[in-house]
C-alpha positions in Angstrom: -54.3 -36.3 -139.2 -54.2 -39.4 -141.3 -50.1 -39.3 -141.6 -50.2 -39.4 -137.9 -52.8 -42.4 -137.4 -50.3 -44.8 -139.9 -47.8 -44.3 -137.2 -50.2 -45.6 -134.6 -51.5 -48.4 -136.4 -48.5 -49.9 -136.9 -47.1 -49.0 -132.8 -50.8 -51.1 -132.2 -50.2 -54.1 -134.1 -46.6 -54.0 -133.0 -47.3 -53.6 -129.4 -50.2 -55.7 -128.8 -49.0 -57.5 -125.6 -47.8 -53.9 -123.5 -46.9 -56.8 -120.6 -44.4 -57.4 -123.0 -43.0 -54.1 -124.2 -43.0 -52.9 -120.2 -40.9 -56.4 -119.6 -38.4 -55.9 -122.0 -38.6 -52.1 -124.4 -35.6 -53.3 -125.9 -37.6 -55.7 -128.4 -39.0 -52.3 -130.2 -36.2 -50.4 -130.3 -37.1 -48.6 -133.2 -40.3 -47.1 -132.0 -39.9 -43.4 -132.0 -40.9 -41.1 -128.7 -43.2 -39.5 -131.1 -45.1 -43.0 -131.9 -45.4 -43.7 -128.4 -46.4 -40.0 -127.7 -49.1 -40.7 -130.3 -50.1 -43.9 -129.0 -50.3 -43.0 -125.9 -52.8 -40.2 -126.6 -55.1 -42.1 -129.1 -56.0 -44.9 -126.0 -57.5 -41.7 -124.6 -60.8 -42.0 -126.4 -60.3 -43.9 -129.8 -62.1 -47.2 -129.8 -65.6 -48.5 -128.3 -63.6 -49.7 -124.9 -62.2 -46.3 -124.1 -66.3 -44.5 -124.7 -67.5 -47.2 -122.4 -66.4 -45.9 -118.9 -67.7 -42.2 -120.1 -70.5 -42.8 -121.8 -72.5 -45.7 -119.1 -70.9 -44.6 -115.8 -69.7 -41.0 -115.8 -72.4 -39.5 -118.1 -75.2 -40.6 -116.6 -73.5 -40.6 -113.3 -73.5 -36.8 -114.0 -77.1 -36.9 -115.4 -76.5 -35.4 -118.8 -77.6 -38.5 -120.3 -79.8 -42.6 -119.5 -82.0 -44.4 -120.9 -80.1 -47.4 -122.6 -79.6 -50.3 -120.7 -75.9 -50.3 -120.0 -76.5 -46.7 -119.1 -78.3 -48.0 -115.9 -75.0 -48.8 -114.4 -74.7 -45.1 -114.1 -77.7 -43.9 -113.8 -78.7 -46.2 -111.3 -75.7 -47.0 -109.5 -75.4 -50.8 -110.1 -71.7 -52.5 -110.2 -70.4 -53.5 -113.2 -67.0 -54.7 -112.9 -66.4 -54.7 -116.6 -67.3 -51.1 -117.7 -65.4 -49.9 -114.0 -62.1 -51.9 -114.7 -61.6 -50.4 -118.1 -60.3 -46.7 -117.4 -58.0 -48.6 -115.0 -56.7 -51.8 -117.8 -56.3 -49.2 -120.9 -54.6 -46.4 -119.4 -52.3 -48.2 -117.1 -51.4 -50.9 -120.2 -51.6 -49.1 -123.3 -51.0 -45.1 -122.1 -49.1 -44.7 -118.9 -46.8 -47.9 -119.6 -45.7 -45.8 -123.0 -44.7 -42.9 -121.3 -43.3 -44.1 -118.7 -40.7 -45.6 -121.3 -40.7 -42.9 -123.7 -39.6 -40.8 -120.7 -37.0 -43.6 -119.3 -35.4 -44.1 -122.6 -34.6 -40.8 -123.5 -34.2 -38.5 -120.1 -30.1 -38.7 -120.8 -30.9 -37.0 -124.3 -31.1 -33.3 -123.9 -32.1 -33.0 -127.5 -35.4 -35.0 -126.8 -36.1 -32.7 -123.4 -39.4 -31.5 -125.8 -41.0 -35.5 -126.0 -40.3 -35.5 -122.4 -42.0 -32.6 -121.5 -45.2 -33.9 -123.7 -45.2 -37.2 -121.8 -45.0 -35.5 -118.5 -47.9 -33.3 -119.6 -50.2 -36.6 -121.0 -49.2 -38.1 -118.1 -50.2 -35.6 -115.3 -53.5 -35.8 -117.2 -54.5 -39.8 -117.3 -53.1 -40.2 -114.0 -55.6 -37.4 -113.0 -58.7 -39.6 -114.8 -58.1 -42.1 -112.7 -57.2 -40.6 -109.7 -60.0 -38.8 -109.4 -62.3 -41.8 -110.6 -60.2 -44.1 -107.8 -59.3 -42.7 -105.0 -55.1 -43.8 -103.9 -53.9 -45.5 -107.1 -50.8 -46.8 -108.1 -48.8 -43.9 -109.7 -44.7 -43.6 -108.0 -43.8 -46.9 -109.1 -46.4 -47.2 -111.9 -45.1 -48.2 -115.7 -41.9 -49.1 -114.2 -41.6 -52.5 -113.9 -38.9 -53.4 -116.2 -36.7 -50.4 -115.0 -36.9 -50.4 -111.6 -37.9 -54.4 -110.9 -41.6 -53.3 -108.7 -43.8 -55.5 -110.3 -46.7 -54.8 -107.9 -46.6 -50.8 -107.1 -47.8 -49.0 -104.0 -50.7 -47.2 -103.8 -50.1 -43.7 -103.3 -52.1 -41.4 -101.2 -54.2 -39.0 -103.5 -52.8 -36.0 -101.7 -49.2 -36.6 -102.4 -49.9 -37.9 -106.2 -51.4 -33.5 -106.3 -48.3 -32.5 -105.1 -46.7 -34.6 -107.4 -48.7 -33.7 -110.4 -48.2 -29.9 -109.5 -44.0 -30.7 -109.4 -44.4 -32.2 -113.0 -46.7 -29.5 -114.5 -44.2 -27.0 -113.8 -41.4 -28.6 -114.8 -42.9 -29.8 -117.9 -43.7 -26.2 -118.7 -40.5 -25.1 -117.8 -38.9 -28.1 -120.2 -40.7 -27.2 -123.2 -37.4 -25.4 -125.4 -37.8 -24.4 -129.1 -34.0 -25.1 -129.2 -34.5 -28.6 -128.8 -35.8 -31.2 -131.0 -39.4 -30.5 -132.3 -42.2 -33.1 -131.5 -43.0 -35.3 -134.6 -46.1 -37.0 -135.1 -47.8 -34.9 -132.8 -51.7 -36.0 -132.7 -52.7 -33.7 -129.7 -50.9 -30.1 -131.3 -48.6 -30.8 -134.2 -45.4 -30.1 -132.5 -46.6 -26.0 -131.5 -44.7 -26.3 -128.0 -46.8 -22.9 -127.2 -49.6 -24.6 -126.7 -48.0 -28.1 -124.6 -47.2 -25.1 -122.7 -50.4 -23.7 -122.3 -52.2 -27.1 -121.2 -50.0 -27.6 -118.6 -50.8 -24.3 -117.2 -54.2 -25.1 -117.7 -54.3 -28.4 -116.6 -52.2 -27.1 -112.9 -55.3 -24.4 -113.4 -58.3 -27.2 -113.3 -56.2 -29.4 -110.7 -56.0 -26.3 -108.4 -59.3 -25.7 -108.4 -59.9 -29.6 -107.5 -58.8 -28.8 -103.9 -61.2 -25.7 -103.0 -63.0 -27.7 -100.5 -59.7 -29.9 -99.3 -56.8 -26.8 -98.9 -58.3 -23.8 -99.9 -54.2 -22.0 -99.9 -52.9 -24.8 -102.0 -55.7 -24.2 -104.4 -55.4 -20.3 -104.5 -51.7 -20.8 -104.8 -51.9 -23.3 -108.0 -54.1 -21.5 -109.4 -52.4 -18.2 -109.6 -49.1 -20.1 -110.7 -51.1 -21.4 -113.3 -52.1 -17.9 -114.4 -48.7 -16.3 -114.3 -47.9 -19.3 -116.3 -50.1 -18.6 -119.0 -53.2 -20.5 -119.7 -55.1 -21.0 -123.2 -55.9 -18.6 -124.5 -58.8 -19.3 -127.3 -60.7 -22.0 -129.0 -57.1 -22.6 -131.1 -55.7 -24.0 -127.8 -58.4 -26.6 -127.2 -56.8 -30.4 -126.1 -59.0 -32.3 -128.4 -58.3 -35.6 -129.9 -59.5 -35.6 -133.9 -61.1 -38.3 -135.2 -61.6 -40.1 -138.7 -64.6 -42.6 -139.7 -63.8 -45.8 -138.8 -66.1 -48.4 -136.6 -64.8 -50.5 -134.0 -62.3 -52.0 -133.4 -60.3 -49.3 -135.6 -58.8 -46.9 -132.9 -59.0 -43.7 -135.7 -63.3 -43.8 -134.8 -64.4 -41.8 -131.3 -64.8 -44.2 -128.4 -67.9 -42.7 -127.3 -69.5 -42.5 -131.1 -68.5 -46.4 -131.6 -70.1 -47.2 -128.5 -73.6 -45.2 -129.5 -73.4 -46.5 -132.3 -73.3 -50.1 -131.2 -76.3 -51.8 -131.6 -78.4 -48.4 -132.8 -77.6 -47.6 -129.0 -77.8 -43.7 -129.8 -81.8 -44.3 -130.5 -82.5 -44.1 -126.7 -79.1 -42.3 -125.6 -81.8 -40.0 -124.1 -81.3 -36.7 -122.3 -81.6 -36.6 -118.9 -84.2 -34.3 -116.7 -81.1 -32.7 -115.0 -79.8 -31.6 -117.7 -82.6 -31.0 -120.6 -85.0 -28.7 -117.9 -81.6 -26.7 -117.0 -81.4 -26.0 -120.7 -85.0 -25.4 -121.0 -84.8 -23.1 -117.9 -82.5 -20.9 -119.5 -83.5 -21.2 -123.2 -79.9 -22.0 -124.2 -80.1 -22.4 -127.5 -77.8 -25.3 -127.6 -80.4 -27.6 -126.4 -82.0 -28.0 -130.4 -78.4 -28.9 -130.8 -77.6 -31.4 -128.2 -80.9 -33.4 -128.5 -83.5 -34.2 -130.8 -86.8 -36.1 -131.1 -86.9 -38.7 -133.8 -89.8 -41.3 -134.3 -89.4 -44.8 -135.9 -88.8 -43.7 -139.6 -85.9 -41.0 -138.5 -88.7 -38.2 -138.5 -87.7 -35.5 -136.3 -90.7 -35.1 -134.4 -89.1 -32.3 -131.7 -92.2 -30.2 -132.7 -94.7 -32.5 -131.2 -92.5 -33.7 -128.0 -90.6 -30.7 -127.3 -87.5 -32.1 -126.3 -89.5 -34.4 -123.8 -86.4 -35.7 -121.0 -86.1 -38.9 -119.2 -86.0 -39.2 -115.3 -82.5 -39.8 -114.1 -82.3 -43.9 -113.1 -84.8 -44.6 -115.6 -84.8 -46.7 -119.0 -86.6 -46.0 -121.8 -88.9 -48.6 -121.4 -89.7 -48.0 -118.0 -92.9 -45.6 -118.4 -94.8 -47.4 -121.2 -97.3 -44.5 -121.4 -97.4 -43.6 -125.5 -97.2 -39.5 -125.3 -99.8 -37.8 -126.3 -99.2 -34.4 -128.3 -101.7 -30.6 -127.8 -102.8 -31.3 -131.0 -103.7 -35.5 -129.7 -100.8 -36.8 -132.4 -99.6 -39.7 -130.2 -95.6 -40.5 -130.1 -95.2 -44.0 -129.4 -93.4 -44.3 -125.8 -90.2 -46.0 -127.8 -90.0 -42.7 -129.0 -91.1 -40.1 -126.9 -88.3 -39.1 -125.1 -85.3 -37.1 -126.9 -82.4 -38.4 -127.7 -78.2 -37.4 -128.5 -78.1 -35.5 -131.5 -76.7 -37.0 -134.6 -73.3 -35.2 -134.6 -72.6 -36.3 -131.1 -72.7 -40.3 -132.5 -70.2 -40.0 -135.7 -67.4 -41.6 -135.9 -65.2 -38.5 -137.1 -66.4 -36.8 -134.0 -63.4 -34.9 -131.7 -63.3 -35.9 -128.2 -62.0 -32.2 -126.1 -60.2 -33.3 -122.8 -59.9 -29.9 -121.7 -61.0 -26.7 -123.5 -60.4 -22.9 -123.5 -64.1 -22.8 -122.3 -63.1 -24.4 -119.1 -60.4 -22.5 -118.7 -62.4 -19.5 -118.3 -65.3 -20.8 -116.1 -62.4 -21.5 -114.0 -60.9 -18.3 -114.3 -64.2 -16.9 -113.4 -64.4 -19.0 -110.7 -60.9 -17.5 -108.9 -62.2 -14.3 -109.3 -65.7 -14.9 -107.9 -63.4 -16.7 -105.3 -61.1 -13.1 -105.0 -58.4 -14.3 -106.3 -57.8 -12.7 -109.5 -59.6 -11.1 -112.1 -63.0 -9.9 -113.3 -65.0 -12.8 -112.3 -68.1 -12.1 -114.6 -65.8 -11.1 -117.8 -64.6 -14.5 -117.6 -67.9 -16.2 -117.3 -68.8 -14.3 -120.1 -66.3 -15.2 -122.3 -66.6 -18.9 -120.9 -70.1 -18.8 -122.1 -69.4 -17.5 -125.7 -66.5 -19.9 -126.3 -68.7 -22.9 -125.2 -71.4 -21.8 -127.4 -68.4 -21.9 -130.5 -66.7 -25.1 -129.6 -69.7 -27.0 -130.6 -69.1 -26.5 -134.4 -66.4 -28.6 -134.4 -68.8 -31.4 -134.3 -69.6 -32.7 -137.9 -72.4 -31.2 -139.1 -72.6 -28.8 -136.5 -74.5 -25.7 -137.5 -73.0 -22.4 -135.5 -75.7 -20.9 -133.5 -76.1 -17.1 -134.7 -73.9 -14.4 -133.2 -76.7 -12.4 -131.8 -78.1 -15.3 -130.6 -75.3 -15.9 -128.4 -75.1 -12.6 -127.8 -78.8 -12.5 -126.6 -78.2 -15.7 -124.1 -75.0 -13.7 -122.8 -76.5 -10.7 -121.9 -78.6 -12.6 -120.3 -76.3 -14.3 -117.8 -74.7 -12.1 -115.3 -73.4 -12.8 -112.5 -75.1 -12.6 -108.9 -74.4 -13.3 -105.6 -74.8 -16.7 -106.6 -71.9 -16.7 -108.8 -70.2 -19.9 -107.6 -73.2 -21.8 -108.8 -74.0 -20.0 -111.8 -70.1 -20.5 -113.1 -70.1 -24.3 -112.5 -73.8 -24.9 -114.2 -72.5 -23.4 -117.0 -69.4 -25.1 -117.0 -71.3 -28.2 -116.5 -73.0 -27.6 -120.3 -69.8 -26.7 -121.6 -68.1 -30.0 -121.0 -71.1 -32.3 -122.2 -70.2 -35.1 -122.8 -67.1 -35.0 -121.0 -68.5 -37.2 -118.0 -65.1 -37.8 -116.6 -64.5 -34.2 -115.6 -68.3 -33.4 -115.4 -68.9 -36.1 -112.6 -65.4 -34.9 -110.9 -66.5 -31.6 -111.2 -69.9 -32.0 -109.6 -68.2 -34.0 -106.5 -66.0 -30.6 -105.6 -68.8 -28.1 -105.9 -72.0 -29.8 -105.8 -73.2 -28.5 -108.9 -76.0 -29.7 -110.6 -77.5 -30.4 -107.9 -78.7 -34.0 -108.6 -82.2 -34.8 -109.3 -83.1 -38.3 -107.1 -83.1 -41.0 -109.6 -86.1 -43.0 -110.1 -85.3 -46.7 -109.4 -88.1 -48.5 -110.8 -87.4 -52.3 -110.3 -85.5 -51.0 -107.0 -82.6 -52.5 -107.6 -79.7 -49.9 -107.2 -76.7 -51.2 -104.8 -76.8 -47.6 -103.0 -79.7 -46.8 -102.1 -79.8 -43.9 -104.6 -76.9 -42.6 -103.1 -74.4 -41.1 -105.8 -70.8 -43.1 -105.9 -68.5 -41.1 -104.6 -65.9 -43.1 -106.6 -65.0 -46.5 -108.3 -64.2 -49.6 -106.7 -60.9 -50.9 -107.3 -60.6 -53.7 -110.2 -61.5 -57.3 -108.2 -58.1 -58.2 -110.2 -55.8 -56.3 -107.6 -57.0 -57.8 -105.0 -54.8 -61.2 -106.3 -52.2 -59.5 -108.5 -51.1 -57.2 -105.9 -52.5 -58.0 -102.4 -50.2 -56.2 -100.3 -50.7 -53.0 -101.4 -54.1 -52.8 -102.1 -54.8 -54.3 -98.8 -53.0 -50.9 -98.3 -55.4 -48.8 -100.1 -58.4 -50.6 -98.8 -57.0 -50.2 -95.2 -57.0 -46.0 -95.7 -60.6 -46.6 -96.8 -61.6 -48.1 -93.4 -60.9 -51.7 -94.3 -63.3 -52.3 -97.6 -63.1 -51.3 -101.1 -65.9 -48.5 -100.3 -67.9 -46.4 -103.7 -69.7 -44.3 -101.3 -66.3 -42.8 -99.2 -64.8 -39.7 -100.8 -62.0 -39.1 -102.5 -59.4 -37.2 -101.0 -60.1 -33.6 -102.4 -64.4 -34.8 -102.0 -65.0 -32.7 -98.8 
């Protein structure tokens, strides 16, 4: 990895002001499609600024994890226009206005059809983050300023921007060509064009399966395309972002570590009720590695508090009760609750996007649907990959094999397999929160515990968001057309209206 990241530090300092690049690309003519590939993919989750929007809205929002204070945004649904404007400023400026040129400046080249493909891929996926996050978002005209002369882009409608990313997925996969030029200074999969091929099958797979309660045909058909397409295949295929130790503001460290790291923030990170008791329910034994109870001096004290979870729309200094253990050893209430595990907060931590796991809870998912396949296989093998892809964490230890063997047995499917598939799933992308909180807007599951709004202050009601408002900054740098957007929403910029595919 560390040849790749010199590339990227230099396209960083180099490209500072984006405005500028998307004005004029000719000023950097030497940057390579592979550097802006690169780049492109490292704004994903490298650096503090990219873990905000996951780690205080999304994660809580999907009660996984609260406690902190800027977690209460989440967890208690309180506007923040800083941590919501973020997903929007970094992708659109530093990812999507790469590819967009990476794809501009070299669609005449048929030798380069391989970078192309890539960028199509990437892009499908970030547009998709904030789609789903927003609502109608700018996305036709987006990144294209200098080419096409739209310096304020339209918001498309959220169903056509599917269709679109269903067009691109496809032809992406159909672009990839061994013949061609091979992808340098490849971050995501080192230039293996198998693999670009197998996330954009099983990116159409996860998109599908986004419009199950919207157009139930559309999603059967995607689906199956996907699978004739050939999704991943094992823990080999995972699209996961590696990570080196470096603090903020060095883009090599993991967003979400750098933030939880940030003022000693991981020390009430603390697991949520949702989330901890469903563990607990099922004695998964990745709970031990997920959380942890430490007192003051680092001392794990798990023994005495026995994974102890906070109440969704709490902060950890809300109940001020010290806990008392069977034995009467008393935890101070600073303390008491548990909190991320240690792995979860290192810099060199990976970030996975979007996991062979996954792919097989969804697979599981079209056959409990009838679609295809042996529903319950899947889940199986959905559960067993989930339980592996936590050693790639640092430090990580591998849960035993008959462990996981045990907890597999275990779970087989019932009549309730539609839930059963999507709790599971729900552990396997911790702390994903992005796809997590998406997720759990399609299919309901978890089923949300109420939050606990102590000082009574969250702007819903205790309703959950249904989506992000817009930045307040469109509203001045491109009026027209988010007048537009607003207008499709019933006139106001609206968190509690669903998204398109939100039925």
């Amino acid at each position: 990895m560390r040849k790749y990241i010199l590339f990227i530090l230099v396209l960083v300092s180099c490209t500072k002001d984006f405005k500028e690049i998307n004005t004029d690309p000719g000023k950097v003519p030497s940057v390579a499609p592979g550097e802006q590939l690169a780049a492109a993919a490292y704004f994903l989750d490298g650096g503090r600024e990219t873990g905000y929007p996951n780690l205080f809205l999304f994660q809580p929002m999907a009660q996984y994890l609260n406690g902190t204070t800027s977690m209460g945004y989440g967890t208690r649904y309180i506007w923040n226009d800083f941590y919501n404007t973020l997903m929007w400023d970094i992708f659109y400026s530093k990812s999507i206005k790469q590819l967009a040129d990476l794809i501009e400046k070299n669609k005449a080249d048929s030798m380069h059809a391989n970078y192309i493909a890539a960028a199509r891929v990437l892009k499908v996926y970030i547009f998709s983050l904030l789609t789903d996050a927003y609502g109608d978002i700018p996305y036709s005209q987006a990144g294209m300023a200098y080419y096409n002369k739209v310096y304020t882009p339209q918001y498309d409608k959220q169903r056509d921007i599917y269709n679109d990313f269903f067009l691109q997925l496809d032809t992406a996969f159909h672009q990839f060509d061994a013949t061609k030029a091979p992808v340098l200074n490849d971050i995501v999969y080192d230039g293996m064009l198998v693999k670009w091929k197998r996330l954009a099958a099983s990116l159409r797979l996860r998109l599908g399966m986004r419009l199950t309660a919207i157009d139930v045909a559309k999603a059967k058909a995607e689906v199956l395309a996907a699978i004739e397409e050939g999704v991943m295949e094992s823990l080999d295929d995972n699209f996961r972002m590696i990570h080196e130790d470096y603090a903020y503001p060095d883009l090599r460290g993991n967003g979400i570590a750098q933030a939880l790291q940030e003022e000693n923030a991981y020390q009430h990170a603390a697991g949520c009720a949702t989330f901890v008791n469903y563990l607990k329910a099922e004695n998964d034994p990745r709970l031990g590695r997920f959380f942890v109870n430490r007192d003051a001096a680092g001392s794990d004290i798990t023994a005495i508090t026995h994974y102890l979870p906070i109440q969704p729309g709490m902060y950890w200094w809300d109940d001020q009760a010290d806990f008392i253990g069977t034995n009467g050893q008393v935890v101070s209430y600073a303390y008491k609750y548990c909190t991320i595990n240690t792995p979860f907060y290192q810099y060199q931590s990976p970030y996975l996007h979007l996991g062979y796991a996954e792919v097989e809870f969804l697979l599981a998912e079209a056959g409990a649907r009838g679609w295809t396949g042996d529903a319950n296989l899947h889940y199986q093998r959905g559960i067993r990959a989930a339980m592996a892809q936590i050693e790639m964490y640092p430090g990580m230890p591998a849960i035993p094999a008959n462990v996981v063997q045990d907890f597999i047995n275990a779970h087989v499917l019932t009549d309730k397999a539609i839930a059963e598939i999507n709790m599971q799933k729900w552990v396997a992308l911790f702390p994903n929160g992005f796809e997590a909180y998406a997720n759990q807007r399609r299919t309901g599951f978890p089923e949300l515990l109420p939050i606990k709004d102590v000082d009574g202050n969250s702007q819903t009601h205790g309703v959950l968001p249904k989506r992000l408002l817009y930045p307040a900054t469109e509203a001045l740098n491109n009026p027209v057309h988010y007048q537009e957007a607003l207008d499709r929403l019933g006139g106001t910029d609206d968190w509690l209206r669903n998204v398109w595919w939100d039925r």
